[in-house]
C-alpha positions, -999 to 999 in steps of 0.1 A, spaced: 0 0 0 29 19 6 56 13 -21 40 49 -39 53 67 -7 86 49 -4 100 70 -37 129 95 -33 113 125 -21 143 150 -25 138 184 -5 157 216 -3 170 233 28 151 260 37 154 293 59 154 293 95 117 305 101 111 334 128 93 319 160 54 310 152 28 312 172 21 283 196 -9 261 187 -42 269 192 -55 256 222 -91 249 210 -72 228 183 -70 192 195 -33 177 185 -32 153 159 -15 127 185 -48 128 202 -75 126 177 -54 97 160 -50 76 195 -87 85 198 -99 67 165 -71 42 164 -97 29 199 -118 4 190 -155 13 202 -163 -22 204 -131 -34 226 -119 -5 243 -86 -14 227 -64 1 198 -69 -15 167 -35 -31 167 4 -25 181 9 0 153 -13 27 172 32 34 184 38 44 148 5 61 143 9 86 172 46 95 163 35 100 128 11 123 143 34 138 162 64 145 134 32 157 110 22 183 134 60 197 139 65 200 105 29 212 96 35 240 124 66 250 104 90 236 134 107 205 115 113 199 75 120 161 64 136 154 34 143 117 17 124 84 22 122 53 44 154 49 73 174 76 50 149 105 53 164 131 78 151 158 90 157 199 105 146 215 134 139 249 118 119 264 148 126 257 183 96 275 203 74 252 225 40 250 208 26 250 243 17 209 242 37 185 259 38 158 240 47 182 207 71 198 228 91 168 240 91 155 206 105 188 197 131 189 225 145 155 217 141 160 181 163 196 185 193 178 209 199 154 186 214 177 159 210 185 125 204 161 100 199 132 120 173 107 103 140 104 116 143 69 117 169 70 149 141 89 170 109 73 161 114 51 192 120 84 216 89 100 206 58 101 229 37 67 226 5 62 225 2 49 261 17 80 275 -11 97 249 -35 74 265 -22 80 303 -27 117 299 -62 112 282 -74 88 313 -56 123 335 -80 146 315 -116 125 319 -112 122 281 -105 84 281 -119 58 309 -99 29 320 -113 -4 326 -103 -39 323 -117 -62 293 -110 -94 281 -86 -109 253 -100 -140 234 -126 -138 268 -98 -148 290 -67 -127 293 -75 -92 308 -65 -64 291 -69 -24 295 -96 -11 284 -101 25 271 -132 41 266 -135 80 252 -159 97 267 -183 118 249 -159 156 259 -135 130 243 -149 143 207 -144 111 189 -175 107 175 -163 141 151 -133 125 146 -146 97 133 -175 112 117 -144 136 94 -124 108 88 -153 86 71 -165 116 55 -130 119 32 -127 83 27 -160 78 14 -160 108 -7 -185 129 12 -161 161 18 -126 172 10 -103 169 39 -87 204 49 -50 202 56 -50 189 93 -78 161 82 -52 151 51 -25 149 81 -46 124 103 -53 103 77 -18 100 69 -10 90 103 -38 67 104 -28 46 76 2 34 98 -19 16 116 -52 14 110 -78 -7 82 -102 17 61 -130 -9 76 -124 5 114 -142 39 96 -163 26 68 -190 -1 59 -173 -32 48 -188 -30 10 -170 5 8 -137 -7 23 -116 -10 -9 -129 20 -23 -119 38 9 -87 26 10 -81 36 -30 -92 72 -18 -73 71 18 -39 68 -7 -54 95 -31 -53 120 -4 -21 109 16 -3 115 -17 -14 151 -19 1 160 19 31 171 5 72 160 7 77 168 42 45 147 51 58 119 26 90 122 43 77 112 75 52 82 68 79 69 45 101 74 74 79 57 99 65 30 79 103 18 75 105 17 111 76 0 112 83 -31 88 117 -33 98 104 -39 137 77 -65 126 104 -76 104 127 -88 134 100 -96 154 90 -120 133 124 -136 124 129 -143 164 94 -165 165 
């Protein structure tokens, strides 16, 4: 599904940028809204152990769409610049940015995807804020297992509701929707979002609009994905 992102991406170095504005606080981070649809309604559980790469694709999307970071390059060789250093005011952004800024310039992204906030430290701060309830399910009915369950200030439901909207065709993503999605496809099937008969069609569409994000976004799912397949890679070569 991928192999069209993997493609040299090339990129140019560009000016360090004077300080921007720190987000928005009525704007929910991307890291958020992805951990919050990556849940499961039925299970309380993220859809799968990718929801890791999903968040830190979140998280690297946000930087660079909030002018902080540029990527250039594809897969494990795709490096990055921290072009910005100002704290955008939330902590998992800003400890991404921290780490991302002591490592130097140039490093690859590749080398940090593993010190970037996780989705359980996501999901810990959610449970903090009343936006996520913890409980304890059930794996194959027999192994418990945390459960999360967003509650309704959560805002998952409009999450959601955005995300099947662009895969089915029912409304063109704006910039930070074409971001989540691109983060979500890390981890996540088109059938979590949309009715089963409309799955493949979603999917065609969910590329369609990942490809338009842009080379710095490309950059970093490239980036990530390599991470990714490389980790289930050894994983599955020690079983």
């Amino acid at each position: 599904m991928l192999q069209r992102l993997r493609k040299a991406l090339g990129g140019t170095d560009r000016p360090t940028e004077a300080h921007s504005p720190p987000l928005d606080r009525t704007v929910v981070p991307l890291a958020r809204q992805a951990l919050l649809a990556a849940i499961s309604p039925a299970t309380g559980r993220r859809w799968n152990n990718n929801a890791r790469y999903v968040v830190a694709a979140a998280v690297l999307l946000e930087l660079a769409h909030e002018g902080r970071i540029s990527v250039a390059g594809a897969g494990r060789k795709a490096r990055y610049r921290v072009l910005d250093s100002a704290p955008l005011g939330d902590p998992d952004l800003d400890s991404a940015l921290r780490g991302l800024d002591a490592g130097g310039v140039g490093r690859t992204v590749a080398r940090n995807v593993g010190l970037l906030p996780r989705d359980d430290q996501v999901a810990t701060r959610l449970v903090a804020e009343g936006l996520l309830l913890e409980g304890t399910g059930r794996t194959l009915g027999v192994i418990p297992s945390r459960r999360l369950d967003p509650t309704p200030a959560a805002g998952r439901d409009e999450v959601v509701a955005r995300v099947r909207a662009a895969l089915l065709g029912e409304s063109v993503p704006d910039d930070r929707t074409a971001l989540l999605l691109a983060a979500l496809l890390l981890g996540t099937p088109s059938k979590l979002f949309v009715p089963k008969d409309r799955a493949k069609e979603a999917a065609r569409r969910w590329l369609e609009i990942v490809n338009g994000i842009g080379e710095d976004g490309l950059a970093i799912v490239s980036a990530v994905a390599a991470v990714r397949d490389r980790n289930q890679s050894d994983y599955g070569s020690s079983v």
